[in-house]
C-alpha positions in Angstrom: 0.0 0.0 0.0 1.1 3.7 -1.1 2.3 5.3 1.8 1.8 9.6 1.3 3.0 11.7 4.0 0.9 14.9 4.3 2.4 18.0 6.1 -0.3 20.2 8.5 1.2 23.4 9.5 -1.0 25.1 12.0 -0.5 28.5 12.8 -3.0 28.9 16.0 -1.8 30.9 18.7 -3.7 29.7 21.6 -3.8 26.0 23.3 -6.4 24.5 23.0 -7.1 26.4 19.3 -10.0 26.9 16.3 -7.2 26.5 13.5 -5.1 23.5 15.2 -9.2 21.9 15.6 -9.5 22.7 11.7 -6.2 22.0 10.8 -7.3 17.9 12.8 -10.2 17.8 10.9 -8.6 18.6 7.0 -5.9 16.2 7.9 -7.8 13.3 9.5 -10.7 13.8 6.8 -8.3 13.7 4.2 -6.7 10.4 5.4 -10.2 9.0 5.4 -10.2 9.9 1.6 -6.6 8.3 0.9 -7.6 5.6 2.3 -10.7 4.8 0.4 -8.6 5.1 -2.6 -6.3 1.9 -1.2 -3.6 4.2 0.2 -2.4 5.1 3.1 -1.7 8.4 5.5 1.1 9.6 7.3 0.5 13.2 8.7 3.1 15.3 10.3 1.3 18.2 12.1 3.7 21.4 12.8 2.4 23.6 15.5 4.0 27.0 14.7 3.3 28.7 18.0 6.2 26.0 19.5 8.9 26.7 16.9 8.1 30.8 16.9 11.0 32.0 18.5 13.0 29.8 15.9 10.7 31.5 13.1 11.8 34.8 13.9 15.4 33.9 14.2 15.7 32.0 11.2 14.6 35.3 9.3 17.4 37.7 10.8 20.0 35.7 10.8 19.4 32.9 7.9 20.0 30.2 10.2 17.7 27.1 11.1 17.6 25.9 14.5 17.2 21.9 14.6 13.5 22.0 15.2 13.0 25.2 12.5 15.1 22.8 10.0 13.2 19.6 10.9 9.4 21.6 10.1 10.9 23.0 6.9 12.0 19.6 5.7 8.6 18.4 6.5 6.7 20.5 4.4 9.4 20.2 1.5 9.4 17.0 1.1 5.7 16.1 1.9 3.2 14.4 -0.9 0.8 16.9 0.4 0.5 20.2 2.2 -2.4 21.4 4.5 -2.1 25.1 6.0 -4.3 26.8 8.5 -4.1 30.0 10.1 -6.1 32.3 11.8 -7.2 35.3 10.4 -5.6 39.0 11.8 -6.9 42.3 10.9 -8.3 40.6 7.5 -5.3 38.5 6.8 -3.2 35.6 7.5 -1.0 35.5 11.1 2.7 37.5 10.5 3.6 33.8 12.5 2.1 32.2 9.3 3.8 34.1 6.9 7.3 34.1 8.3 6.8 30.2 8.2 5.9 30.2 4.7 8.5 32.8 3.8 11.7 30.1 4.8 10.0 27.4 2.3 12.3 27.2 -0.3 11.0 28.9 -3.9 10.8 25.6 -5.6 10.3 23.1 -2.9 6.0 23.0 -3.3 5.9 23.2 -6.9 2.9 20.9 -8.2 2.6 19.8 -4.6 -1.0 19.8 -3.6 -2.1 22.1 -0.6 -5.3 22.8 1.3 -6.0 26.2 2.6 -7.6 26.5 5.5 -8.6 29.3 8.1 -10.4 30.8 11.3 -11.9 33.5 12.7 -14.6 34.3 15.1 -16.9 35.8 11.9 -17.4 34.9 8.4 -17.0 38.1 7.6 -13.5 37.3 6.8 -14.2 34.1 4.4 -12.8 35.8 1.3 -9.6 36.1 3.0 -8.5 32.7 1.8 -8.6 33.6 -1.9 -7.1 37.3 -1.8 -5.0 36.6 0.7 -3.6 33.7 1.2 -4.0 31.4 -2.1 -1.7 33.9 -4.1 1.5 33.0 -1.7 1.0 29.7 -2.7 0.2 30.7 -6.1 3.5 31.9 -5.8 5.4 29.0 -4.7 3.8 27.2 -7.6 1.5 24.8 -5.3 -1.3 22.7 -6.8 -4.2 24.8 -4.3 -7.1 22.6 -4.2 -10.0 24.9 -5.7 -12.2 24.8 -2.1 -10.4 26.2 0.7 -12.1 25.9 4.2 -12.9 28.7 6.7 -14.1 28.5 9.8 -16.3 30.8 11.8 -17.0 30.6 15.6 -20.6 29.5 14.6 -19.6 27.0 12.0 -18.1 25.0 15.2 -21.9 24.8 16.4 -22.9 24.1 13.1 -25.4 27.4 13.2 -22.9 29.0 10.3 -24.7 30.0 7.3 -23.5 27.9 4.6 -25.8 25.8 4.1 -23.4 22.6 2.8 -22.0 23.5 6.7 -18.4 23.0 8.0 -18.4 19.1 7.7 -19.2 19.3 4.2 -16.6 21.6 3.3 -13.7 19.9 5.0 -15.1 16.6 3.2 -14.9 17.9 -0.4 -11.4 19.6 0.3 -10.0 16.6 1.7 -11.7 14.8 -1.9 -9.8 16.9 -4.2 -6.4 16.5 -1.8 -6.9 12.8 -2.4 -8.1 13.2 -6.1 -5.2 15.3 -7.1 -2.6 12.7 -5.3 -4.2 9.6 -6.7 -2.1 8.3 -9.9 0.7 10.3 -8.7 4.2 8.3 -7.3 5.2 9.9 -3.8 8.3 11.9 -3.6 11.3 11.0 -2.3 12.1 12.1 1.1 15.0 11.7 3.7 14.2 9.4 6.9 12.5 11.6 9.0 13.8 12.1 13.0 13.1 9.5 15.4 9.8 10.5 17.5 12.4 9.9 20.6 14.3 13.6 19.5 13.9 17.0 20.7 12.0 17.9 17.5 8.8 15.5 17.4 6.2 15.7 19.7 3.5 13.3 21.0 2.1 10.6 18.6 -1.7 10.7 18.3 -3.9 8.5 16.9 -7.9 8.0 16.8 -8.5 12.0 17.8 -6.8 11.3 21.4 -3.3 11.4 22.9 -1.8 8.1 23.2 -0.2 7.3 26.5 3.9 8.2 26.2 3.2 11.6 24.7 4.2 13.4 27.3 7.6 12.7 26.7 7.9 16.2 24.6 6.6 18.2 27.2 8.5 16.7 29.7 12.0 17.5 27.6 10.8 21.2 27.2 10.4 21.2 30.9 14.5 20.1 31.3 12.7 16.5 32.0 13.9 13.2 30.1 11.5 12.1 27.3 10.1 8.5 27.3 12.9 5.7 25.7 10.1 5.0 23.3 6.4 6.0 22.0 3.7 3.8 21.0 2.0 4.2 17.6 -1.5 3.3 16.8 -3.8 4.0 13.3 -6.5 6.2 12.5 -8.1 4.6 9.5 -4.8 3.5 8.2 -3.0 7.0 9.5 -0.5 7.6 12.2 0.2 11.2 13.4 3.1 12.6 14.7 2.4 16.3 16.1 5.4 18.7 16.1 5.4 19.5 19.9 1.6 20.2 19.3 -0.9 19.7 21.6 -3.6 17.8 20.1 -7.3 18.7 20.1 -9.8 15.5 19.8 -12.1 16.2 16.7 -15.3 14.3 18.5 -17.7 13.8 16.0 -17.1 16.6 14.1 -16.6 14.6 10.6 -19.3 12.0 9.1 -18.1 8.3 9.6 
């Protein structure tokens, strides 16, 4: 079975956060679609807030710190990109741009990417396509034509689109899948063990699985755990970039 690993940078500032719950719900939606099409999912979720400091650096003085290098890599050599941010005075995060500004030019050309955002009205909605499609535009990504926004109301499913969040994040993660099917992966390096400073907890199933701590506890001056379990969701393992991660419930049909 095809193996494609997807790349979810989230951008959210807060913990527990509306973008990292969005940026879940794209990834583990779009696994359910990879894997009706007999392939598989491996998702690498890059919380941003964690690596800011890094962010910053990197972009006055040109130099990646180990976790910095380790996100980039991620999204360069990923089969698939999903990017979420929230939504700032009628625009992406600066977090999120300065992210997206150290991927290199050529890295995401033809690579297929979902766009997906938050904010606390759909007033914004449009921002998606004037503001943040043309970066990727730019970098010569293969945007899949819906991009998802996500309004405080749409979480209660009183937002007014009537197709409603669920629906959205469904046909995204369809065209993710449709564009990757037929295609060979690309090659990639071997990724860093889960044991290093740069990963984060495993998840799997929309919960934490036991061991995840480990991350937490280095950041802390503590010693991470020797080893962490894996387990599948729908034929996809996670590994969150010192993220915590936000259980979707039932927010996607089954």
């Amino acid at each position: 079975m095809t193996t494609r690993r997807i790349a979810v940078i989230s951008a959210g500032l807060s913990e527990p956060s509306s973008t990292r719950q969005l940026a879940d719900a794209l990834a583990r939606a779009s696994a359910i679609e990879l894997e009706r099409g007999g392939e598989a999912a491996e998702i690498e979720v890059i919380e941003l807030r964690h690596i800011a400091p890094d962010v910053l650096n990197g972009l006055l003085t040109g130099t990646h710190a180990a976790p910095l290098a380790n996100a980039l890599r991620v999204v360069e050599e990923a089969d698939a990109v999903i990017a979420v941010t929230p939504i700032f005075s009628t625009s992406y995060s600066g977090l999120f741009k300065m992210f997206v500004d150290l991927i290199d030019r050529d890295a995401l050309t033809g690579t297929p990417v979902i766009l997906g955002a938050t904010a606390g009205t759909p007033r914004h909605s449009l921002a998606i396509d004037y503001a943040i499609r043309p970066i990727f535009t730019y970098l010569h990504a293969d945007v899949v034509p819906t991009g998802v926004f996500a309004a405080t109301a749409d979480w209660g499913g009183q937002g007014t689109d009537a197709e409603g969040l669920p629906g959205r994040i469904a046909r995204a993660a369809r065209e993710l899948a449709g564009k990757l099917a037929g295609s060979a992966p690309r090659s990639f390096r071997e990724l860093p063990a889960a044991s290093e400073s740069a990963a984060g907890e495993i998840v799997a199933g929309g919960a934490a699985v036991p061991g995840s701590e480990g991350a937490g506890a280095a950041r802390a001056g503590g010693s991470p755990s020797a080893s962490r379990p894996t387990a599948s969701l729908g034929g996809a393992a996670s590994r969150a970039f010192d993220g915590g991660f936000v259980p979707m419930g039932d927010l996607l049909p089954h």
